[in-house]
Every structure is written in structure tokens, then in C-alpha cells.
VOBA-1610 file (N, C-alpha, C; in pm, whole numbers, padded with zeros to 5 digits, always signed):
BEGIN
Unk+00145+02399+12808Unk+00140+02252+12811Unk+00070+02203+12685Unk+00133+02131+12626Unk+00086+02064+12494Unk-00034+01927+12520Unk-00116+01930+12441Unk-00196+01841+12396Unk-00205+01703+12497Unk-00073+01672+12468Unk-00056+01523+12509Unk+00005+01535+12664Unk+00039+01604+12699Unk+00045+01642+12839Unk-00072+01643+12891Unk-00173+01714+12846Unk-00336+01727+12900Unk-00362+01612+12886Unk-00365+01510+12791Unk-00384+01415+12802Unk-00318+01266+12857Unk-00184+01302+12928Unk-00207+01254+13050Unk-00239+01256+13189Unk-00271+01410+13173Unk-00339+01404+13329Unk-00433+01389+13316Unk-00502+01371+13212Unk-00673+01310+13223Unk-00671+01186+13272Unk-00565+01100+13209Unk-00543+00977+13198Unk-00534+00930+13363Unk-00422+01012+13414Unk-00382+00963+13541Unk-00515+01010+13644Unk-00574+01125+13616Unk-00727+01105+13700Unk-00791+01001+13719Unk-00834+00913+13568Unk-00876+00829+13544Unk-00841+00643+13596Unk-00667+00696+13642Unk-00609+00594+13709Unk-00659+00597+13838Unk-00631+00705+13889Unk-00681+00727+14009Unk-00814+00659+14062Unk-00913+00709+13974Unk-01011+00660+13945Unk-01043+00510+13996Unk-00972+00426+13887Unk-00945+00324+13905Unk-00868+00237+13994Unk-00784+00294+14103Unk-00720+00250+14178Unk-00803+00284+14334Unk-00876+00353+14346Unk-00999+00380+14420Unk-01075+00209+14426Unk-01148+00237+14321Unk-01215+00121+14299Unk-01162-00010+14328Unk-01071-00015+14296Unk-00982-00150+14282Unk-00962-00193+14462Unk-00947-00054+14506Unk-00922-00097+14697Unk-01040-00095+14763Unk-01142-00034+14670Unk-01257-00035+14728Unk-01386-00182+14730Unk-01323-00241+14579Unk-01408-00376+14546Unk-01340-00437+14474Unk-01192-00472+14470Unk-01097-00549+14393Unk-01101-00498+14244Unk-01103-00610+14189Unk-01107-00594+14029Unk-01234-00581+13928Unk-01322-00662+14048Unk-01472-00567+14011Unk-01494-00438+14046Unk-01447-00406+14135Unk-01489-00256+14182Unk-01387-00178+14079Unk-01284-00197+14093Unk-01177-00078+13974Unk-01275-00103+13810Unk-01313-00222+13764Unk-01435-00237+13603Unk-01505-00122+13696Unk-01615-00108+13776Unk-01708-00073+13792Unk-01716+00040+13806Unk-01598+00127+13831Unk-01562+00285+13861Unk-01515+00308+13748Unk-01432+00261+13649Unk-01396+00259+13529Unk-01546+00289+13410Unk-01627+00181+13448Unk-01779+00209+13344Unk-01853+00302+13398Unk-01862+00355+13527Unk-01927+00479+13578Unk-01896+00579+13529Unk-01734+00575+13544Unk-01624+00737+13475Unk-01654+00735+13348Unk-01686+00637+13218Unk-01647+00646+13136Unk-01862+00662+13110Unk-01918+00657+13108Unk-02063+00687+13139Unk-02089+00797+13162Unk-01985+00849+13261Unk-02036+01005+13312Unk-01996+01121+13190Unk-01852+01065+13128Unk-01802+01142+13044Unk-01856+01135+12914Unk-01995+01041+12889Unk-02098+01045+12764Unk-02164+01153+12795Unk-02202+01097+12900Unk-02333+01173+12958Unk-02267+01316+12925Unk-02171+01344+13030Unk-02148+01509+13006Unk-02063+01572+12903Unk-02068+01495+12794Unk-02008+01536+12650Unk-02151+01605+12582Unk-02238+01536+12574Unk-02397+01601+12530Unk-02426+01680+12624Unk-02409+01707+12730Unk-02514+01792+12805Unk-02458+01897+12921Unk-02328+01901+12864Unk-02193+01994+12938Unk-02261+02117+13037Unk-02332+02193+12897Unk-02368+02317+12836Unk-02441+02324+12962Unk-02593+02227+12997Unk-02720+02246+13079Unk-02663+02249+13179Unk-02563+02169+13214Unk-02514+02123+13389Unk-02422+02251+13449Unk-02362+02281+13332Unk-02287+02388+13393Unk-02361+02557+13425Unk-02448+02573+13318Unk-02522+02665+13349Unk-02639+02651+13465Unk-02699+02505+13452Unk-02762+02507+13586Unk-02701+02559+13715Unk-02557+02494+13714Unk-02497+02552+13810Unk-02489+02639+13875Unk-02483+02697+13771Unk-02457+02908+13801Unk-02605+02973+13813Unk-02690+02907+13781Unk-02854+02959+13801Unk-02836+03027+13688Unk-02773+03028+13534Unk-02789+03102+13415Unk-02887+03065+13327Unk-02921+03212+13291Unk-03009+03182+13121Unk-02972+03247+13045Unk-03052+03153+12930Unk-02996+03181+12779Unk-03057+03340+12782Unk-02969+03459+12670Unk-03060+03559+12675Unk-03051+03536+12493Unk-03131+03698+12421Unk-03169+03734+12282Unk-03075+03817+12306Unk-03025+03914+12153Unk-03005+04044+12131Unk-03089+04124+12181Unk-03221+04118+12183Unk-03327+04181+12222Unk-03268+04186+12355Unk-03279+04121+12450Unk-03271+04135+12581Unk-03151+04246+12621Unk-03055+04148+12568Unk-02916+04255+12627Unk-02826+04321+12513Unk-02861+04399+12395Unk-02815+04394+12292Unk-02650+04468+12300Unk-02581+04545+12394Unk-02463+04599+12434Unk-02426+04427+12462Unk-02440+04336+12523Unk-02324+04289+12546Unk-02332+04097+12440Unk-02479+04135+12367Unk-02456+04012+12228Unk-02374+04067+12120Unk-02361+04229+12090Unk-02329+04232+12003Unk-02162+04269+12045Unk-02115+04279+12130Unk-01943+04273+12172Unk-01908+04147+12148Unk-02011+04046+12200Unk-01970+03893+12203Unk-01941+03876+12025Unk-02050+03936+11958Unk-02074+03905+11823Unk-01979+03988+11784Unk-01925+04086+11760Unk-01775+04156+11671Unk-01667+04049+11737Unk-01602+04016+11867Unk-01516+03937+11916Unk-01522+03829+11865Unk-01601+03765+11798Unk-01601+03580+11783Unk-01627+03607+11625Unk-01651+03744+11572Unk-01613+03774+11401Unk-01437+03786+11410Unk-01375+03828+11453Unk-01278+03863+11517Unk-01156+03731+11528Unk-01278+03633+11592Unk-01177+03509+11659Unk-01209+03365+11544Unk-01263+03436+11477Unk-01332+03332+11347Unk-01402+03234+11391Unk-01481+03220+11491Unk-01583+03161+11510Unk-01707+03163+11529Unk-01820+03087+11523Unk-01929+03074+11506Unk-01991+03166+11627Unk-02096+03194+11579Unk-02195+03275+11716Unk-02203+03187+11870Unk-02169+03201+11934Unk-02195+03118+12082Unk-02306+03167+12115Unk-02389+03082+12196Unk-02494+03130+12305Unk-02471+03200+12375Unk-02536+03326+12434Unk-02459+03387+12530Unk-02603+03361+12617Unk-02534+03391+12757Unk-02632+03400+12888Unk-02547+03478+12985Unk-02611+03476+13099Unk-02610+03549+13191Unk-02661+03505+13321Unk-02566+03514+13434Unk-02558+03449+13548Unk-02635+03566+13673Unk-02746+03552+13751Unk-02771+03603+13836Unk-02651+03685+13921Unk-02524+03587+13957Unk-02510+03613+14103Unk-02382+03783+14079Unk-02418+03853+14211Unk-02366+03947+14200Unk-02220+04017+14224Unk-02134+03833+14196Unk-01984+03870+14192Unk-01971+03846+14045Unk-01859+03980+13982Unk-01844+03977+13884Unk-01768+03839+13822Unk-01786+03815+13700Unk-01730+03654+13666Unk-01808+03581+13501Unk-01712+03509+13443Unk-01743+03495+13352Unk-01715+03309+13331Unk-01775+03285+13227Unk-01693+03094+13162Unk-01788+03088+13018Unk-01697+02985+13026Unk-01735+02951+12869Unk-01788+02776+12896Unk-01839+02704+12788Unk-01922+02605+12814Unk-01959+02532+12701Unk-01987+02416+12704Unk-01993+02329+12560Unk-01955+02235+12518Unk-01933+02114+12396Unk-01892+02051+12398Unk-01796+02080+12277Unk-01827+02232+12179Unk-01736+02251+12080Unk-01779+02348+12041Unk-01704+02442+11944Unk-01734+02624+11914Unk-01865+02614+11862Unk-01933+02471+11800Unk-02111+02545+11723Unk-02181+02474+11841Unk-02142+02426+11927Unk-02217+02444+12045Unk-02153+02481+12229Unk-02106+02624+12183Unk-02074+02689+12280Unk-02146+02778+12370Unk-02127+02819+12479Unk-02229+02907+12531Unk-02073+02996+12659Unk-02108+03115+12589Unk-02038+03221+12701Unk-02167+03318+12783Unk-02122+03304+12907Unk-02209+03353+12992Unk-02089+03410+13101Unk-02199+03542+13137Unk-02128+03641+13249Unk-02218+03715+13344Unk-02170+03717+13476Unk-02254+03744+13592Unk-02261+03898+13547Unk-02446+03853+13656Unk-02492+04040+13648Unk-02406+04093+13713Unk-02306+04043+13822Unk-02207+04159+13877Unk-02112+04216+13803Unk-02115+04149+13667Unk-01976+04152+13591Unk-02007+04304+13516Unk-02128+04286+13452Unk-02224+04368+13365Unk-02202+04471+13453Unk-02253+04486+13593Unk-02268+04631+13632Unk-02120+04678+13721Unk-01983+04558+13683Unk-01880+04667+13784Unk-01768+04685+13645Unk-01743+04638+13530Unk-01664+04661+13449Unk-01696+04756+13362Unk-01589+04801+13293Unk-01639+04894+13209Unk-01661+04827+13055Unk-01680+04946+12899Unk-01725+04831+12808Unk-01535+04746+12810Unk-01430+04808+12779Unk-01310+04787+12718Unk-01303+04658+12784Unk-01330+04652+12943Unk-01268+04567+13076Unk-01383+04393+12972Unk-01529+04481+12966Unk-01621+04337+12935Unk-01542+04265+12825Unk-01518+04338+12747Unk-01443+04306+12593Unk-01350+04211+12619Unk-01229+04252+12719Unk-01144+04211+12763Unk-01192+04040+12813Unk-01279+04035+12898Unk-01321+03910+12977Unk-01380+03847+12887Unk-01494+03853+12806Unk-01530+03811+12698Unk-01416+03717+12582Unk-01342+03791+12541Unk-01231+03769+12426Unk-01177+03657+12505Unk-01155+03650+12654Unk-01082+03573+12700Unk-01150+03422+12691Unk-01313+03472+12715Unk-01409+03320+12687Unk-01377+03255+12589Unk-01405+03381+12510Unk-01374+03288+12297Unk-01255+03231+12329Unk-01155+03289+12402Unk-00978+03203+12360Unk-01015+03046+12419Unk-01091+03018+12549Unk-01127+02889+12578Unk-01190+02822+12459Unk-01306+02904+12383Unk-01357+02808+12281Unk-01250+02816+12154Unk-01205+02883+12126Unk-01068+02893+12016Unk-00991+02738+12073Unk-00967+02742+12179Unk-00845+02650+12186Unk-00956+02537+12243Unk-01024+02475+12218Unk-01126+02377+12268Unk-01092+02326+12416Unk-01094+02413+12531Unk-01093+02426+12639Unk-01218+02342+12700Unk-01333+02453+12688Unk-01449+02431+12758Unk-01463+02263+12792Unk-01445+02123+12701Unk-01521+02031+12752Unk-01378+01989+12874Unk-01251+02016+12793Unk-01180+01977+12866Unk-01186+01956+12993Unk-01237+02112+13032Unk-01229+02134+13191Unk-01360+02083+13233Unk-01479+02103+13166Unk-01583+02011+13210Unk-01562+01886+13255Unk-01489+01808+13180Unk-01443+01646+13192Unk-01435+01645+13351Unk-01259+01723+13298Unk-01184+01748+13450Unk-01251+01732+13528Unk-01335+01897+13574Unk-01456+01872+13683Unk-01484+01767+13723Unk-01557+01738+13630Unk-01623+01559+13611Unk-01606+01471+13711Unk-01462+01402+13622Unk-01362+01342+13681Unk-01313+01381+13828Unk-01286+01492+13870Unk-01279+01512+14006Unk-01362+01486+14090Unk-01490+01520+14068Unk-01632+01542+14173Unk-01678+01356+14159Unk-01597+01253+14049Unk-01633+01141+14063Unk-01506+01092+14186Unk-01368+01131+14164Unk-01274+01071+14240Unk-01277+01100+14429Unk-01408+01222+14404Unk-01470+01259+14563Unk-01545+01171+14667Unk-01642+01144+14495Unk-01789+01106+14545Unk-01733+00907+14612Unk-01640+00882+14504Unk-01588+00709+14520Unk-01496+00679+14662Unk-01440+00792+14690Unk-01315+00840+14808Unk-01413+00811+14934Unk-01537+00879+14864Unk-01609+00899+15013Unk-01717+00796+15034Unk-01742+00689+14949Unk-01793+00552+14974Unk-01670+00450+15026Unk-01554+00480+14991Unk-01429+00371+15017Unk-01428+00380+15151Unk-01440+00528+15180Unk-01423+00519+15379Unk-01501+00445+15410Unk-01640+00398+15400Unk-01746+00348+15482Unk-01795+00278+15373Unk-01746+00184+15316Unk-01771+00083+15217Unk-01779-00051+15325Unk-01897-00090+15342Unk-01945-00209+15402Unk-01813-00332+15399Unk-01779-00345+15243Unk-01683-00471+15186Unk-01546-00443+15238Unk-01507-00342+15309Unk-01350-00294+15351Unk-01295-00452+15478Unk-01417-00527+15508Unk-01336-00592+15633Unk-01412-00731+15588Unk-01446-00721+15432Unk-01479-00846+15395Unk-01400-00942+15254Unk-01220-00891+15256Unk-01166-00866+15198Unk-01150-00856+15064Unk-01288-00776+15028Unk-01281-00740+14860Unk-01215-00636+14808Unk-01191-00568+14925Unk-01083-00466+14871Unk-00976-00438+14948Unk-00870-00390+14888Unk-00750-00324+14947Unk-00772-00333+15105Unk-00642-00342+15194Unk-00644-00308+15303Unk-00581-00157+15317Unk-00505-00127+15185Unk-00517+00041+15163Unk-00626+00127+15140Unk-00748+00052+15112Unk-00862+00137+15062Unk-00882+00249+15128Unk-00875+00273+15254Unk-00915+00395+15326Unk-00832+00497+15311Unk-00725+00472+15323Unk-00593+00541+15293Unk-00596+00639+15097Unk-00652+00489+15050Unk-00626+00529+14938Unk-00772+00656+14932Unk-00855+00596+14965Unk-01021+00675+14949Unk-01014+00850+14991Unk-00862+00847+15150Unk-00868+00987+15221Unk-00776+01101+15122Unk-00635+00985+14986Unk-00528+01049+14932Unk-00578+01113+14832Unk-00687+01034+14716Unk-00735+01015+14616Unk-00811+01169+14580Unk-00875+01216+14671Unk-00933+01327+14602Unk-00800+01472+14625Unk-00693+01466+14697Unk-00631+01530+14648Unk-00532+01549+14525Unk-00513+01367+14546Unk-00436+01372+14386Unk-00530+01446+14263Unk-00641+01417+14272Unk-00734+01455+14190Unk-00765+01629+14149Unk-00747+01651+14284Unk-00723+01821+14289Unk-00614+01885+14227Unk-00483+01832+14270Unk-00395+01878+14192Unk-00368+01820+14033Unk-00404+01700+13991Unk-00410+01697+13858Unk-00515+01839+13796Unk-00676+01840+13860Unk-00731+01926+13775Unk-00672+02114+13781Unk-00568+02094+13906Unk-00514+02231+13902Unk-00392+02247+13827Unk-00349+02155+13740Unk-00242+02159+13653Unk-00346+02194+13535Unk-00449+02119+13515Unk-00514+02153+13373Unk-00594+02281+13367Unk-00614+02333+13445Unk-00658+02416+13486Unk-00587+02553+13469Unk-00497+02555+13533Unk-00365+02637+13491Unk-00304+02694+13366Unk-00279+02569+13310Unk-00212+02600+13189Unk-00325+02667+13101Unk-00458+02643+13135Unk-00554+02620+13002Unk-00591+02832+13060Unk-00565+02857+13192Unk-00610+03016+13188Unk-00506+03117+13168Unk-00396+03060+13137Unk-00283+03152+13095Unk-00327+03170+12931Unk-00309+03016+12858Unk-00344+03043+12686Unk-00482+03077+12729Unk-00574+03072+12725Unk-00661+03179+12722Unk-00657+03309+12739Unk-00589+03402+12831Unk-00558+03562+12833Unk-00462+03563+12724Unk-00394+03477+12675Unk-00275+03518+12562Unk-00377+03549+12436Unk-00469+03426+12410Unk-00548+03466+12293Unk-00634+03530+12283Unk-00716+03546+12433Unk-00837+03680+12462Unk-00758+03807+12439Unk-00647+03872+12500Unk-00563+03937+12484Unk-00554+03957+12296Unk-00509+03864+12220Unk-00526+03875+12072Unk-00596+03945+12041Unk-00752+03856+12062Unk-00827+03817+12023Unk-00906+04010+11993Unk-00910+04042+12160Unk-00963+04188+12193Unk-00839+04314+12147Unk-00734+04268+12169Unk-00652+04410+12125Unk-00629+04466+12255Unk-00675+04442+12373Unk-00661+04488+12521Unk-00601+04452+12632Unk-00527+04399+12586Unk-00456+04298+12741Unk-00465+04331+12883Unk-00447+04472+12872Unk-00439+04601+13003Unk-00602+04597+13035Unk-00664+04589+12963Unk-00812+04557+12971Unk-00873+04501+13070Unk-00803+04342+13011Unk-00820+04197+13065Unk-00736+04226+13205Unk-00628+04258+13201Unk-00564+04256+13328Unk-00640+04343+13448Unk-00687+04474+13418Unk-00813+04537+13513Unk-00898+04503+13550Unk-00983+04382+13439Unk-01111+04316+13462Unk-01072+04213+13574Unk-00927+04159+13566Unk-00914+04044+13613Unk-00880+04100+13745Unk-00821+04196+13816Unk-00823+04242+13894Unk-00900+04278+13985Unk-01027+04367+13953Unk-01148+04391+14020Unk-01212+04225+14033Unk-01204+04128+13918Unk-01256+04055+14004Unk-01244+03957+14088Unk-01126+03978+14128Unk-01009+03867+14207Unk-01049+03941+14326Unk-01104+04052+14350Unk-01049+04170+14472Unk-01168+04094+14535Unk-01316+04128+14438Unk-01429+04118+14465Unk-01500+03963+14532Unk-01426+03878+14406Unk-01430+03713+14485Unk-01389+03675+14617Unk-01271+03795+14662Unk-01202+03699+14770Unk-01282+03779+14860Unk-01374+03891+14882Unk-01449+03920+14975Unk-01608+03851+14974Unk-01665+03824+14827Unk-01767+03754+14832Unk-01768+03639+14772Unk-01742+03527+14805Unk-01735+03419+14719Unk-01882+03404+14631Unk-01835+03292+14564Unk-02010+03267+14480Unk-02066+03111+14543Unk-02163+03137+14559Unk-02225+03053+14592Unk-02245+02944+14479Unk-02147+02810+14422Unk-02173+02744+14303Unk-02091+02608+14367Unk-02141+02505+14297Unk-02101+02371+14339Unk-01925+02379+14313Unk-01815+02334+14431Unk-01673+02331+14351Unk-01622+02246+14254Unk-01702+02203+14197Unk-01686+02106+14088Unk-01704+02188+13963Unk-01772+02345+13966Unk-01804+02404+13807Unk-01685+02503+13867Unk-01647+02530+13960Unk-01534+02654+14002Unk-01412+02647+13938Unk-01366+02547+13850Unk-01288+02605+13731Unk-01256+02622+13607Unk-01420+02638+13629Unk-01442+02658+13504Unk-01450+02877+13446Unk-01512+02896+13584Unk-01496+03060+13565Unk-01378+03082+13560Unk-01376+03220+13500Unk-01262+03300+13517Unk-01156+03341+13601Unk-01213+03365+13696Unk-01158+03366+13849Unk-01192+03243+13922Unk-01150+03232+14033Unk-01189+03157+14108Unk-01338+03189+14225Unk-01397+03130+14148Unk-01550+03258+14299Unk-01549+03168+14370Unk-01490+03106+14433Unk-01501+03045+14594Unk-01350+03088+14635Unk-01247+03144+14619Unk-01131+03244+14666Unk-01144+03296+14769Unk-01295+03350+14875Unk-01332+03397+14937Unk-01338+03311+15064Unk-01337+03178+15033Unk-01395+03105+15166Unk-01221+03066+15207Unk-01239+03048+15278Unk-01121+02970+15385Unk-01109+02817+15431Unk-01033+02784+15507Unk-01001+02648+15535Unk-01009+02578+15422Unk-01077+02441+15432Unk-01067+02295+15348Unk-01131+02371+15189Unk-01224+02471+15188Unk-01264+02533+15128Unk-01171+02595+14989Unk-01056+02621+15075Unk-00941+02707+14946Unk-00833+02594+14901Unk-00885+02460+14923Unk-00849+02347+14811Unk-00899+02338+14709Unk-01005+02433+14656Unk-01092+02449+14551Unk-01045+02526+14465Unk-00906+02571+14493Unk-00857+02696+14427Unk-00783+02648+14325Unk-00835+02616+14194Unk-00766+02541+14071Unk-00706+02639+14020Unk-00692+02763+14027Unk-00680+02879+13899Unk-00578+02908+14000Unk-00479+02977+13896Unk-00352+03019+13890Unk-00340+03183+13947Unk-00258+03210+13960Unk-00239+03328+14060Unk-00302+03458+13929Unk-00383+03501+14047Unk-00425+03630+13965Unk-00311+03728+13907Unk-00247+03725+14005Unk-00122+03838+14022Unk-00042+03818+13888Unk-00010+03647+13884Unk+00055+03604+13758Unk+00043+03599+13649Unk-00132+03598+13633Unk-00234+03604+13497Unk-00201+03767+13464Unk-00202+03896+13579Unk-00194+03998+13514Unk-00019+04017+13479Unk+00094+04002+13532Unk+00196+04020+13505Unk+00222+03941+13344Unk+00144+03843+13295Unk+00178+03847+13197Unk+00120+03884+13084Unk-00009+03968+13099Unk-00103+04032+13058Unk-00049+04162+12982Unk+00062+04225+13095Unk+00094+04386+13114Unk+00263+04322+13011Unk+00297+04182+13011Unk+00392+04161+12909Unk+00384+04197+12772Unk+00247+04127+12747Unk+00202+04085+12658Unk+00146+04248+12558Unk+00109+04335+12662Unk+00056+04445+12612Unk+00169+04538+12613Unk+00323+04526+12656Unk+00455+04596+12653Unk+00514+04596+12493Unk+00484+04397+12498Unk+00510+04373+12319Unk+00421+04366+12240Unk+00327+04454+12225Unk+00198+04451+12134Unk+00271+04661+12125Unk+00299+04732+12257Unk+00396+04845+12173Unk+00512+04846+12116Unk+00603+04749+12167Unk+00699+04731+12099Unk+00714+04693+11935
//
């Protein structure tokens, strides 16, 4: 999906957005969800990086600390012609990786301690390379936005139900309707952007590492591993990892599932590494 495709499903989030509002407080309320959305997306253009790693309970590490997996990051992003990223490292003990930022000189790739102790080096390489392809192709804020934008079209959905003004006719007599539709439209816009953006990423991590078969193993073990332990992380940063780490939970829960079929990410992985012998 090209450029301007992504950029209308931002757009139409953003309608959404606005058509919330609009049933929720007329034409003041659609301004007023409009300057919130467009506020939030300042806010989390500077400070992407903190919110998302808070998320995950990550910290920044040194070479000193973990020097096997700064200096893979560091040959891969010599490799992908870009600048040094921050790297960190996520407590929780399902394997899993993301990338983060608002642009490649202020990027940050981080990967769970489960990742560290169930892959091997080729498999880390593999998951890694795949981070840089998000910061190669300026992914990371994208999907931050996204997020964003979703966890706002939730939070507005779920004041419209029980919005005091619904029977004082400032808004829509669709408002409720619209408040119960709204966060799924919202879901499936961010699972279109979502999608497209983790396929070109394994195409250029894949490049990037020389391993595709790699990436496709890594991605395997940790699809197996998510859907028995999910991660414990807000679903608003969940697509931003690699996998999906809430895959594991069930019901209303596996509407959270933005990312594209594992199965599909490796079948074109094992393509990709057919014509790299060819």
C-alpha cells in the first residue's frame, strides 16, 4: 500500500473521529474531538519513544550492559544505512520485539528478555533487521499515531454512550449507535495499516539481514509462544510489536489482533528466501 493510501486511512480515522463528536455534541463537539485528536498527535509526535516504552516496562540499555545484542543492532543499521537507534529491552518473558520514535535519529528498537533467551543469534538478527525495516520505511510514528487515534476513537465511543447531552438535543439521535460502531471502524482501519506496514517490513528486514528463513523461525516460535502467553501491555501499543502479544487472550480480546497472519508473514518470507537462491 502506497503512501497516500496510508494516508487515507489516517484521514478516515480522523473522520471517524469527528463524526463521534459531532453525535456526541453537534458541531461543537465534532471542533472539540477534532482539537483533542489533533493535540494528542503533538503531544505523541515528541514523546512517541517514552509512552511506548513505558508501556512495555522497557529500558534504555549501554553496549556495556548487553554488548552481543548492541553490537548486531549496530552491524544491521551499518547495513541498513542508518543512524545508531537506542536499543532497550523489555522485561516481559514472551519473546517479541518493536521499533519506536518519531524518525531514524530518534529511534529506539527494543526486544523482550524472552526474545534474548528463546532465539538463536541468526533468528535475533532476523527480528532485529525486521525493526530497522520499520525505521527504514518510517513506520514507527505511523503506527504510533494509529494507536493514538484508535485508543482516542475508544475513549470518545465510550463517553457518547453515557454523555449527559444525548437527550438534550446537542447531539445526534445516532450518537449511541454511532459511539457502539465507531471503535470498530477504527479497528479495522488501524488493521489495514498495520498490515501492510508488517509485510514491507520482513521484505526489507529480510534484505536488510540476508536471512529470511531466519525471520520466518523467529516469527514462528513467537506466534506459538504469544498465543499460549499473551503479554500483559495496554492494546493500544499491541501493534506496534512484532507479533501480536495479546494473540493469546480470547473473546472481545482477539479484536486486538491488528497483525496479519503469521502463517502469511512466513509463506512469504520462505518466497522471498527461494528468490534470494534463485
Amino acid at each position: 500500500m502506497n503512501n497516500l493510501k496510508v494516508f487515507v486511512l489516517l484521514a478516515g480515522m480522523t473522520a471517524v473521529i469527528g463524526m463521534v463528536g459531532q453525535a456526541v455534541g453537534g458541531q461543537g463537539g465534532m471542533l472539540i474531538a477534532l482539537l483533542i485528536t489533533a493535540a494528542m498527535n503533538f503531544y505523541i509526535y515528541f514523546s512517541s519513544s517514552t509512552k511506548v516504552m513505558k508501556a512495555y516496562k522497557a529500558q534504555t540499555i549501554t553496549r556495556e550492559q548487553a554488548p552481543e545484542l548492541y553490537d548486531i543492532v549496530d552491524k544491521l543499521r551499518q547495513r541498513a544505512g542508518l543512524p545508531m537507534p537506542t536499543v532497550g529491552i523489555a522485561p516481559q518473558r514472551q519473546p517479541n520485539a518493536f521499533a519506536t520514535g518519531r524518525n531514524a535519529e530518534h529511534a529506539v528498537v527494543c526486544v523482550t528478555r524472552g526474545l534474548l533467551d528463546m532465539v538463536d543469534p541468526d533468528e535475533l538478527e532476523g527480528v532485529l533487521a525486521h525493526e530497522l525495516g520499520h525505521i527504514k520505511k518510517r513506520d514507527m510514528l505511523l503506527q504510533t499515531i494509529s494507536a493514538t487515534l484508535s485508543g482516542a476513537v475508544t475513549v470518545l465511543a465510550r463517553f457518547g454512550l453515557y454523555s449527559p447531552h444525548q437527550g438534550e438535543g446537542r447531539g445526534s439521535p445516532l450518537g449511541p449507535l454511532l459511539a457502539l460502531l465507531a471503535p470498530v471502524v477504527a479497528m479495522v482501519l488501524q488493521f489495514a495499516i498495520s498490515r501492510t506496514r508488517e509485510f514491507k517490513a520482513d521484505a526489507v528486514g529480510a534484505e536488510i539481514s540476508g536471512k529470511p528463513l531466519a525471520l520466518a523461525s523467529a516469527l514462528n516460535k513467537m506466534q506459538q509462544i504469544a498465543q499460549r502467553s499473551p503479554m500483559d501491555v495496554p492494546p493500544s501499543v499491541a501493534p506496534i510489536a512484532q507479533v501480536n502479544p495479546l494473540s493469546g487472550f480470547r473473546g472481545l480480546s482477539r479484536l486486538f489482533s491488528t497483525h496479519p497472519s503469521t502463517e502469511e508473514r512466513i509463506a512469504r518470507l520462505r518466497a522471498i528466501a527461494a528468490s534470494m537462491v534463485g
